[in-house]
C-alpha positions as a printed Julia matrix, in Angstrom:
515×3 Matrix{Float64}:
 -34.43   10.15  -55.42
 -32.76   13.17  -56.12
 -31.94   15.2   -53.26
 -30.31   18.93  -53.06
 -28.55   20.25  -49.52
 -28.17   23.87  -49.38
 -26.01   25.66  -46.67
 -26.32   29.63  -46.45
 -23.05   30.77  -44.97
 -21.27   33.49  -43.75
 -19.11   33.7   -46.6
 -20.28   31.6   -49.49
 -23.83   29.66  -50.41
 -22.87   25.93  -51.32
 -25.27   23.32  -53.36
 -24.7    19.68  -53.13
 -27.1    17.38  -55.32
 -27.14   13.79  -54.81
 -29.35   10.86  -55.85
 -30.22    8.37  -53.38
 -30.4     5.08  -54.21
 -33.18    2.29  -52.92
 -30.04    0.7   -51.03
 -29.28    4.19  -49.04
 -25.97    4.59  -51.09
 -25.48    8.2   -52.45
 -24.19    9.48  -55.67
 -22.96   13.01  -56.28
 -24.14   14.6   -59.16
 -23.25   18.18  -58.65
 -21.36   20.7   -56.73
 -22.0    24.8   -56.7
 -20.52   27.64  -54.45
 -20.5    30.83  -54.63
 -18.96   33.63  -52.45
 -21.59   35.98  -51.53
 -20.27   37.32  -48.82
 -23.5    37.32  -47.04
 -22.17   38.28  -43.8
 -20.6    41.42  -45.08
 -20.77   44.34  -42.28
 -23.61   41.92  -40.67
 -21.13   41.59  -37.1
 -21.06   45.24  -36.65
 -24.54   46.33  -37.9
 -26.25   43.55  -36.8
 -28.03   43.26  -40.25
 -27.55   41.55  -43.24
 -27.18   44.54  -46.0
 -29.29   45.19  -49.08
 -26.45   44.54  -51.58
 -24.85   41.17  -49.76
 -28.96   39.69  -49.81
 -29.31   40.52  -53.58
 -26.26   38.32  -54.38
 -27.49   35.89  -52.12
 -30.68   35.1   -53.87
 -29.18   35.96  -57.14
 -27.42   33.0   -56.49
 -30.22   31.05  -54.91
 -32.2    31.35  -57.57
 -29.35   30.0   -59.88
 -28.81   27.51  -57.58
 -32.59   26.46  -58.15
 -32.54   26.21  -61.75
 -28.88   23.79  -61.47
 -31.41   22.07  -58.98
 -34.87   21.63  -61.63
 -32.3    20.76  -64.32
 -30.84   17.55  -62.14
 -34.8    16.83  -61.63
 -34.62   17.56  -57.65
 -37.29   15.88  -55.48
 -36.11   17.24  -52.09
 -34.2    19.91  -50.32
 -32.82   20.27  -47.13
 -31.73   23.74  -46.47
 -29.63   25.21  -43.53
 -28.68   28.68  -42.53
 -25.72   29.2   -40.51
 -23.87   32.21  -38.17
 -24.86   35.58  -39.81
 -28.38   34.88  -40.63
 -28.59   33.48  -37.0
 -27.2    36.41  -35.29
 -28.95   39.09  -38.25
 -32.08   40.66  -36.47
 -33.32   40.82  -40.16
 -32.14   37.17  -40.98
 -35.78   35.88  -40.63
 -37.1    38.22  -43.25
 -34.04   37.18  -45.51
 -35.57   33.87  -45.35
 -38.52   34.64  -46.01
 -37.65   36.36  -49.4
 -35.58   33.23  -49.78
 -38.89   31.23  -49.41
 -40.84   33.37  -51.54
 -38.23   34.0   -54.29
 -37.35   29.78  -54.77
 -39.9    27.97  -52.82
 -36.72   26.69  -50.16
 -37.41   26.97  -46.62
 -33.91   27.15  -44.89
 -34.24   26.38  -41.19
 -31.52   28.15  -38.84
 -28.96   25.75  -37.01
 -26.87   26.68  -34.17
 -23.52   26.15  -33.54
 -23.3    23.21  -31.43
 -25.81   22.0   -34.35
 -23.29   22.77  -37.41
 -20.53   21.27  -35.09
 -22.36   18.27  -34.84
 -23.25   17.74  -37.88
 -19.57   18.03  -39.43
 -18.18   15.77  -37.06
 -20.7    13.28  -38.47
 -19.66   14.4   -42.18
 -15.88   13.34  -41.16
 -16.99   10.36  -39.49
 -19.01    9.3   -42.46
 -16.05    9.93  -45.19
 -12.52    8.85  -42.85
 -11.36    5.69  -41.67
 -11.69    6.56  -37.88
 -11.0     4.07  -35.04
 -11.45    4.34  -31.82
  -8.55    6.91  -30.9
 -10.45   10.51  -30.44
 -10.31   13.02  -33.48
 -11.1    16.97  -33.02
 -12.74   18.35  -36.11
 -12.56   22.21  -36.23
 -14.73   24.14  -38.68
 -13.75   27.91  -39.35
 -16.86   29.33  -41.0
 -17.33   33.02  -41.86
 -19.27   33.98  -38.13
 -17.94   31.12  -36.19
 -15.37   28.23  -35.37
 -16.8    24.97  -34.57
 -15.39   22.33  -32.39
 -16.55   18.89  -32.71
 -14.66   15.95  -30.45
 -15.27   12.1   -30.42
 -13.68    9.09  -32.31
 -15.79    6.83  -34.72
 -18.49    5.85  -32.14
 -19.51    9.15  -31.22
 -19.31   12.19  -30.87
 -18.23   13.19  -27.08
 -18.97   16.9   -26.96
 -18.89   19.9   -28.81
 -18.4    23.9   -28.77
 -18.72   27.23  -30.86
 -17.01   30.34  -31.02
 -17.86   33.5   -32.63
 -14.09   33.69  -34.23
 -15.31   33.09  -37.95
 -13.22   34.67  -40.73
 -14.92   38.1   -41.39
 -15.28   38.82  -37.56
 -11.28   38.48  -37.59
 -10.96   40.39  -41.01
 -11.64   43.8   -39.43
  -9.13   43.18  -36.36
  -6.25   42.61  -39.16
  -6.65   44.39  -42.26
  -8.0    47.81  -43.21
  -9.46   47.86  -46.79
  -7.41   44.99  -46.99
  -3.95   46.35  -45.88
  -2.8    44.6   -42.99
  -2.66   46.53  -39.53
   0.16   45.43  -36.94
  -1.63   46.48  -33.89
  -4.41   44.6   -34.78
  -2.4    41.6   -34.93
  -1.27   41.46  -31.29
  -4.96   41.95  -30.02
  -6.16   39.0   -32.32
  -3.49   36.99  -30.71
  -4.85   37.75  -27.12
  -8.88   37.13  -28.22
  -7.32   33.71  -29.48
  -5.45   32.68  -26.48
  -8.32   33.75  -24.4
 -10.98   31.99  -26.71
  -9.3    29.32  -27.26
  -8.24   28.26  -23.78
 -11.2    26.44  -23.13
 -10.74   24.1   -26.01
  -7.72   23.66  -25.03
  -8.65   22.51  -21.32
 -10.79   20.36  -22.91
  -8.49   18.02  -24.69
  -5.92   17.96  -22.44
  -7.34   14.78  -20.59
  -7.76   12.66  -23.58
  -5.67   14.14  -26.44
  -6.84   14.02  -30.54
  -4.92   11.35  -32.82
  -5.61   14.35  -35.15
  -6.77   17.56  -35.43
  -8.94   17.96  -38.74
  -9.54   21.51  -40.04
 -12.68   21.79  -42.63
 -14.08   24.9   -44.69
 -12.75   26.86  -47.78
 -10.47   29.06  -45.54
  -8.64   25.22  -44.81
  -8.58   24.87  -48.32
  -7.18   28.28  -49.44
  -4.36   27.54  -46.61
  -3.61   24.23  -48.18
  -3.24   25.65  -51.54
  -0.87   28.39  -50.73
   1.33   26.03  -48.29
   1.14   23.62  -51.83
   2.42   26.68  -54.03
   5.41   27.31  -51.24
   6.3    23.69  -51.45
   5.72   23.21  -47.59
   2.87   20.69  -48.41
   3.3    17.9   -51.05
   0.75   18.69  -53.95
  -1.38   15.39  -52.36
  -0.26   15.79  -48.84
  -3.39   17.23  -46.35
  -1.53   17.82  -43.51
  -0.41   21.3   -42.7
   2.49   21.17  -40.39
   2.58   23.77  -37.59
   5.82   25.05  -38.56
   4.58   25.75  -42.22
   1.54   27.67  -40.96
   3.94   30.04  -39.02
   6.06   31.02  -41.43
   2.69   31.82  -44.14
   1.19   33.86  -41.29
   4.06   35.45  -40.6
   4.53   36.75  -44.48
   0.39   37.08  -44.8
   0.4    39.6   -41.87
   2.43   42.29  -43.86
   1.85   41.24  -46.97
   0.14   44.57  -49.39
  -3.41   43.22  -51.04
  -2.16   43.65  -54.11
   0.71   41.36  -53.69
  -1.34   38.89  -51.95
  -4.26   39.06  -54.87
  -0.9    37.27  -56.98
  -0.82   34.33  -54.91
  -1.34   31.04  -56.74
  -4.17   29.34  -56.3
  -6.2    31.87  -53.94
  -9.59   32.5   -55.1
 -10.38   36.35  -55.07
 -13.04   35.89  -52.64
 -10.61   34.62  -50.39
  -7.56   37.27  -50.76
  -8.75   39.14  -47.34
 -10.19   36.41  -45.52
  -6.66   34.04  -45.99
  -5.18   36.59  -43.72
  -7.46   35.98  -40.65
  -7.6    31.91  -41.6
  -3.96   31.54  -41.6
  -3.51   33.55  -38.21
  -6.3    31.42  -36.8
  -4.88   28.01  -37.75
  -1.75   29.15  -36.52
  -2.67   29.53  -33.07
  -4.96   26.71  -33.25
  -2.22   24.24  -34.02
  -0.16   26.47  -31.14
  -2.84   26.58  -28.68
  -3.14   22.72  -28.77
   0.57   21.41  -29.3
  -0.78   19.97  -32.41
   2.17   19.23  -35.0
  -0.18   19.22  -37.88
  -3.52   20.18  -38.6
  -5.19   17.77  -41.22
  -7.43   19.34  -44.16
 -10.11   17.48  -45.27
 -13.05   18.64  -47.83
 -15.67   17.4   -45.53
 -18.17   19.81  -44.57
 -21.55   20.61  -43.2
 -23.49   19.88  -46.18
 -22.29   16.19  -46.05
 -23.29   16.29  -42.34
 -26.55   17.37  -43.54
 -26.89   14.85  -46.08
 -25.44   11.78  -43.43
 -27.75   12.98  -40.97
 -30.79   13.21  -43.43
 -30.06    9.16  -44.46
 -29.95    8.49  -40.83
 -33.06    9.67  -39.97
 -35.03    9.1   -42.87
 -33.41    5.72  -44.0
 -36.58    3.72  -43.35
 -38.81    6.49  -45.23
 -36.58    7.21  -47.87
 -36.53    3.44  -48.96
 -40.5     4.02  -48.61
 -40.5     6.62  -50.86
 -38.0     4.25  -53.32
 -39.84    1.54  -53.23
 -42.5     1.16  -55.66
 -45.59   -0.21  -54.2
 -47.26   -1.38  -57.13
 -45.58   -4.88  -57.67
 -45.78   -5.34  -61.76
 -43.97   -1.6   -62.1
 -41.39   -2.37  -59.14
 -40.13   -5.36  -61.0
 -40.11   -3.19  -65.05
 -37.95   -0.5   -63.08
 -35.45   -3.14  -61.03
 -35.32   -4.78  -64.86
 -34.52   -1.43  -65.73
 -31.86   -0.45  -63.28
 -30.42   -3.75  -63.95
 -29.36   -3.26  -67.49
 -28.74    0.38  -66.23
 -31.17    2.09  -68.13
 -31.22    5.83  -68.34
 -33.84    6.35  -66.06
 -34.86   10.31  -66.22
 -34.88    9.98  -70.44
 -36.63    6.57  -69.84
 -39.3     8.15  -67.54
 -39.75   11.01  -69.31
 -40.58    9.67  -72.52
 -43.31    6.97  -70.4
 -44.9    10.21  -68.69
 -45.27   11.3   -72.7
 -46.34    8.35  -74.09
 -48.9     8.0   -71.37
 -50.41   11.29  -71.48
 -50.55   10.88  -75.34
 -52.56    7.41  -74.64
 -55.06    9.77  -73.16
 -55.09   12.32  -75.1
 -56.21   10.38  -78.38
 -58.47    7.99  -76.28
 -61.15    9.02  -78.66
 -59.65    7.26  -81.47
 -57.22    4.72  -79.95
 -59.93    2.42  -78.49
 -57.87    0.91  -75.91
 -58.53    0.09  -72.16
 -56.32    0.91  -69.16
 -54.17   -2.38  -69.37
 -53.2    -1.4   -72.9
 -52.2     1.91  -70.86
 -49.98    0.22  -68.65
 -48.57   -2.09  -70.87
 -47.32    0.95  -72.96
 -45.85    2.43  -69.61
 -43.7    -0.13  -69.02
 -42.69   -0.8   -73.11
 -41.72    2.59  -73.25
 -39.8     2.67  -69.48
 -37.6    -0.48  -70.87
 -37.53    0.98  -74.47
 -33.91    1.25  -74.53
 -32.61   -1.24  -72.18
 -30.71   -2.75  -75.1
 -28.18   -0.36  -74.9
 -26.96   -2.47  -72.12
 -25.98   -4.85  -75.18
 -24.93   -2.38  -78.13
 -26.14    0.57  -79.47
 -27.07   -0.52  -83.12
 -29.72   -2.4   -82.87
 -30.76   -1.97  -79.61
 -34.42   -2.13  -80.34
 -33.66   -5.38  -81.18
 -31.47   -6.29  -78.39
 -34.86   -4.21  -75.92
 -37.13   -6.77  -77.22
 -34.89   -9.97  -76.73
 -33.85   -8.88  -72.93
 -37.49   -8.52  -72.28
 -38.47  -11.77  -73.54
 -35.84  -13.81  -71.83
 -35.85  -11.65  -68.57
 -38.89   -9.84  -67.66
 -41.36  -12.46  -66.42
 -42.47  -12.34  -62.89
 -45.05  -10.1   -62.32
 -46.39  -10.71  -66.08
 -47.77  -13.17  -67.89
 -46.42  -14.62  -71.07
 -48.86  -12.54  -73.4
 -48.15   -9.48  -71.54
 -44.55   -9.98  -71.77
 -44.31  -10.76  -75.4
 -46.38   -7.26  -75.42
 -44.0    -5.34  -73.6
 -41.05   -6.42  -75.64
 -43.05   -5.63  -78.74
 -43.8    -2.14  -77.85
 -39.96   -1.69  -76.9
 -39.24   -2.96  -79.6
 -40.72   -1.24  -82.53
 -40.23    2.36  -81.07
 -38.01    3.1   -83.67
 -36.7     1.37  -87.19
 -39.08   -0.85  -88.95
 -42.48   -1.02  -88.52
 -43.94   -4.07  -87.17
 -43.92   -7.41  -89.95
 -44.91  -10.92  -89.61
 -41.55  -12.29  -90.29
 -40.61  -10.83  -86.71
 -41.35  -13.83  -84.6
 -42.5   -12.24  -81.14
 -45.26  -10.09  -83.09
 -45.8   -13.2   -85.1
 -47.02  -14.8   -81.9
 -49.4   -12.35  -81.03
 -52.53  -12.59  -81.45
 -54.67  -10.14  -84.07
 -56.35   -8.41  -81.0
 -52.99   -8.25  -80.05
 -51.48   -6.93  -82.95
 -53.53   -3.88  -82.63
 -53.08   -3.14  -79.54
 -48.96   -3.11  -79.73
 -49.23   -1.1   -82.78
 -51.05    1.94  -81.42
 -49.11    1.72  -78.29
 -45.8     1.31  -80.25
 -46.45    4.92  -82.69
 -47.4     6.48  -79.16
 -44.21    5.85  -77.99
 -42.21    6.74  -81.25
 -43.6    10.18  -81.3
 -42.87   10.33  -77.24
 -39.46    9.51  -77.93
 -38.87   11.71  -80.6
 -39.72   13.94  -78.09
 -36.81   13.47  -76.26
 -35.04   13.56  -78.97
 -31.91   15.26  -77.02
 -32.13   13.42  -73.88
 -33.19   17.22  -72.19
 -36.23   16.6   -70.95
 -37.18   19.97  -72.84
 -40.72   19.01  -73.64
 -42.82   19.35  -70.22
 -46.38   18.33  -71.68
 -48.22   17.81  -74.54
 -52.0    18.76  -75.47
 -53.88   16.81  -78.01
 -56.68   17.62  -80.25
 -58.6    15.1   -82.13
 -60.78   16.49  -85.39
 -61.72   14.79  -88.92
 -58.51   13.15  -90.41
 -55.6    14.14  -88.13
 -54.71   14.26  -84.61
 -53.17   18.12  -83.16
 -50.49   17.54  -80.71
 -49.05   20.7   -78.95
 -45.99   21.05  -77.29
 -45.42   22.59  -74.4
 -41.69   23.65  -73.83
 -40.23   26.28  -71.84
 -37.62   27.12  -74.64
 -37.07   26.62  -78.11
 -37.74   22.37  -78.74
 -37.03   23.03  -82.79
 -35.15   19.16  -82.16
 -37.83   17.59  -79.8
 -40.84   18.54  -82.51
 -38.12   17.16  -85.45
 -37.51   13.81  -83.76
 -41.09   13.25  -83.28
 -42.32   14.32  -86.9
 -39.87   11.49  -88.12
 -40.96    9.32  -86.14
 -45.25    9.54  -86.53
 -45.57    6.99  -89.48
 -46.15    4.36  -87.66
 -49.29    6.46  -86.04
 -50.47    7.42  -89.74
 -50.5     3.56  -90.45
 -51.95    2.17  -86.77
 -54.37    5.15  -86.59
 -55.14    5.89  -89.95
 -54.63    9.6   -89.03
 -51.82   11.72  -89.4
 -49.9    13.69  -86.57
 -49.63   17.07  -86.79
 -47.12   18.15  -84.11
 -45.94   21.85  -82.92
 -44.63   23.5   -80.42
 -47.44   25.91  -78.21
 -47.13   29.5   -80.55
 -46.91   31.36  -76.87
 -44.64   29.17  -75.69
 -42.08   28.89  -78.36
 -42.3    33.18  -78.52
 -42.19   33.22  -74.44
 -38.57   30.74  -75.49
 -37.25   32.66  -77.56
 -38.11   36.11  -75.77
């Protein structure tokens, strides 16, 4: 399953796909961000503004088509601090709902803290010695304490980033005053916190967010940090707030390796990690790339573990065991399903002419889901090499016709047509025959359809009349390739069906593509 976790921040929207295997165990696929700076003027109005909403879905919507592309199944979808506090953050939400089809839900504070302790807890090798993990978000700062067990108790402050920005810079210059009263709202803010660990200390104090991560960088480029050292020594953050606090935006828009997005809002981080590290006697403060959206996505496995491996588990017995054969030669799985979704609706679609029953249909599924498991030996050939794994593997669920079938299908989806000096369609018999030669052109034509691996082609219609069979693509953009691939490969249909294939692309379609 491939699942997408959105967080809407203060400062930037981030995307994290994933697929989910049927053993729980996660793969990242993909990683987006963009700084929208949603919260923008939202602390002091109260309201999200017209212009920091456009970018937002603007990049939603961008977000969604990153999302289709990966072939997303599920979503889970957070807003954080200044949709939370925006009196117009609901109606945001909604647009975001109508514009993508997402439905964020709003989590609190002492929900994001939470769930980023768990995301650090999932990725570190904790023990039992207690850990604070801080995250300094654009609205708020989040305090999460507890060691590998659990989590012991949490807090949030509204000290985020842009709430600082205005207290430090004006249109971007820095302003001493507003220094001094920053450092009173964090030794009053932060004295709690403080209190707090003073009983049982923190091995370590991990810091999480891109504000952490612009820090790190620019300690890097002073050589205070090694280039792979996390750790941020309090020292080292002293001396960069101390230069950041009257430091002219343009020099500070020079800095190596600071993101313009982040060449106002370093100024507030830096003074804030500062005092944290002050505030708690903490020598270091620890950087780690951990954030809510892994939280989200640990939490998500742990309370949907059981349904999840419903939902991954195929119920039907015969097409469980064709897709663990699959994933065991480590088949490519969205080309491989694709192309069975084609060949199947193209088994219906000429149903008027093909003559075959609904095991023939199922039979073809599964030829053209292992179709190129013979990769898994070598590419040439691997047709060849499809048909032989099948034979010598399959079994199970099937009985020896039905896997000699299979293979056959696999097999002659591309190269030579069927013969009788092959010796697996030598064995079948004449009823047979037939049968894996219809279902075999099927597949070559679905195939070509996939020519690029793209998944371009989304359906296709077919028309039966008098000597030739109409099949119409339906694309969302130009599929030039996909309608190639498949003309080259319809002779087998012209010499199973004794009809030829005329295949194009939908007329609206292809003009809607190229509009």
């Amino acid at each position: 399953m491939h699942v997408a976790v959105l967080d809407i921040g203060t400062n930037s929207i981030h995307m994290l796909v994933v697929r989910v295997d049927v053993d729980l165990k996660v793969h990242v696929l993909d990683r987006a961000k963009e700084m929208v700076r949603l919260g923008q003027g939202a602390f002091e109005s109260g309201r999200l503004d017209e212009e920091s909403q456009r970018r937002a879905l603007e990049a939603l919507r961008r977000f969604l088509r990153l999302a289709e592309k990966r072939g997303v199944e599920r979503w889970i979808a957070v807003a954080t601090s200044a949709v939370r506090e925006a009196e117009n953050g609901g109606a945001f939400l909604a647009e975001v709902l109508d514009a993508t089809g997402i439905h964020p839900r709003v989590i609190s504070g002492l929900e994001e803290a939470r769930l980023v302790f768990k995301a650090v807890q999932a990725a570190l090798p904790l023990d039992e010695a207690p850990i604070l993990v801080v995250d300094l978000g654009g609205g708020s700062v989040e305090f999460a304490f507890g060691n590998s067990r659990q989590l012991a108790w949490a807090m949030s402050l509204k000290l985020g980033v842009q709430r600082l920005e205005n207290l430090l810079l004006a249109e971007g210059e820095p302003v001493p005053e507003g220094r001094a009263e920053a450092r009173e709202r964090f030794a009053r803010e932060l004295a709690p916190v403080a209190k707090r660990v003073q009983a049982v200390r923190p091995s370590k104090v991990f810091v999480t967010s891109g504000s952490a991560g612009a820090v790190l960088k620019l300690l890097r480029a002073r050589q205070e940090v090694g280039s792979n050292d996390a750790a941020m020594p309090r020292k080292a953050l002293a001396a960069l707030d101390d230069d950041l606090a009257t430091m002219p935006r343009e020099r500070r828009a020079r800095l190596p390796g600071l993101e313009p997005g982040r060449v106002d809002l370093v100024v507030p981080a830096a003074a804030f990690f500062r005092a944290l590290a002050e505030t708690l006697d903490a020598p270091a403060l620890h950087a780690t790339d951990r954030a809510l959206r892994e939280g989200l996505l640990a939490d998500f496995i742990e309370r949907h573990g059981a349904e999840l491996q419903w939902d991954l588990t195929e119920p039907n017995a015969r097409r469980r065991a064709v897709l663990r054969f699959g994933e065991r030669f480590r088949y490519d799985a969205p080309h491989a399903h694709h192309v069975a979704n084609l060949a199947v609706r193209l088994f219906d679609g000429t149903r008027a002419v093909n003559g075959l029953d609904e095991d023939a249909r199922e039979l073809l599924e599964y030829g053209a889901l292992l179709h190129d498991v013979g990769y898994a030996v070598s590419e040439r050939g691997h047709h060849k090499h499809s048909e032989y794994l099948i034979l010598n593997g399959l079994g199970g669920a099937f009985s020896g016709r039905e896997t000699r079938m299979i293979a056959a299908i696999a097999r002659y989806h591309r190269k030579a047509a069927p013969s009788r000096r092959h010796e697996n369609w030598a064995s079948l018999g004449a009823a047979d025959r037939v049968t894996v030669a219809k279902a075999a052109a099927l597949l070559r034509i679905a195939d070509g359809l996939d020519r690029s691996h793209g998944r371009v082609v989304k359906d296709v219609t077919v028309e039966v009349g008098g000597d030739a069979v109409r099949i119409e693509v339906g694309a969302n953009e130009p599929a030039e390739l996909e309608v190639w691939g498949a003309r080259r490969k319809a002779d087998l249909f012209a010499q199973a069906f004794g009809l030829d294939a005329a295949i194009e692309q939908s007329a609206r379609e292809a003009s809607d593509a190229v509009a």
